[in-house]
N, C-alpha and C positions, 0 to 999 in steps of 0.2 A: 504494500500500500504506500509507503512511504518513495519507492521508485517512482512511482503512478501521480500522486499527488504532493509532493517534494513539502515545501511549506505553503503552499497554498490552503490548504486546510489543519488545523491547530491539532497537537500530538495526539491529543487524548482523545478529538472528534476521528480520528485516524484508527488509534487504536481498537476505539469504540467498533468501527467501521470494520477492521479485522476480524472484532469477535463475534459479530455477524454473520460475516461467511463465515466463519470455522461452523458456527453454529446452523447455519443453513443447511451447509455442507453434509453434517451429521444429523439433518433432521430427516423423517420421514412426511412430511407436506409442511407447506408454505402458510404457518400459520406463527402470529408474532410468540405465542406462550409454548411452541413446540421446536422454534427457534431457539429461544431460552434454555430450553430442557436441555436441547440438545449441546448448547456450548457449554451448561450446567458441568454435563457428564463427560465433556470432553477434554475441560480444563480442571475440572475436580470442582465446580466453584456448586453454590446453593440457588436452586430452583429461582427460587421467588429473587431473590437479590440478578441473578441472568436473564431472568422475564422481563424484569426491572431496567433492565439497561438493553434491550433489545427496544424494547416500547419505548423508550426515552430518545432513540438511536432513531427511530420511526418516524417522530414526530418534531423533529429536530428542524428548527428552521433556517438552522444554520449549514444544512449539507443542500448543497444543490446535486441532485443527480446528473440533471442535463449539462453544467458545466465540466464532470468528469469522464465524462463521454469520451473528447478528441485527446486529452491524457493516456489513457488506459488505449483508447484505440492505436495511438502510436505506439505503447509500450508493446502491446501484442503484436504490431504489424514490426516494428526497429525495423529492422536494413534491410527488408524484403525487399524485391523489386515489382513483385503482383502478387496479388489477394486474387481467393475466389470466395466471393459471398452468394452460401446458401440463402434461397426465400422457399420458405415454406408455403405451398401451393393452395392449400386451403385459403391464403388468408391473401392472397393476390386478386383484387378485382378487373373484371375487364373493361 
């Protein structure tokens, strides 16, 4: 994360940001208190105090998503010369 979003976004809104996906990662659905659980169990930490800081990470109006966008898309593209981007064909209109 800290590659991705260097100091543009403050350490701890970062970290936060981390333990999110760790906890995504390890969840089985996309729900804010199964996120929790899930980084709960994966950093050793307590349920309600992980839910706690997923929800807090959620509603945060201090993280913009749409600005971390062209960050992380350079970091996964670096010195490639071409991309291929998949679209998923259900969701393409004609």
């Amino acid at each position: 994360m800290n590659a991705v979003l260097g100091e543009a976004v403050h350490a701890k809104r970062v970290d936060s940001l981390a333990d999110s996906v760790l906890g995504t990662m390890h969840a089985a659905k996309m729900a804010v208190s199964t996120i929790g659980r899930a980084l709960a169990e994966a950093k050793g930490l307590e349920s309600k105090h992980a839910i706690k800081q997923v929800d807090r990470l959620l509603s945060n109006a201090g993280i913009d998503v749409a600005a971390s966008f062209e960050p992380w898309v350079r970091f996964i593209v670096g010195s490639r010369d071409a991309i291929v981007v998949a679209r998923r064909l259900d969701r393409i209109r004609p």
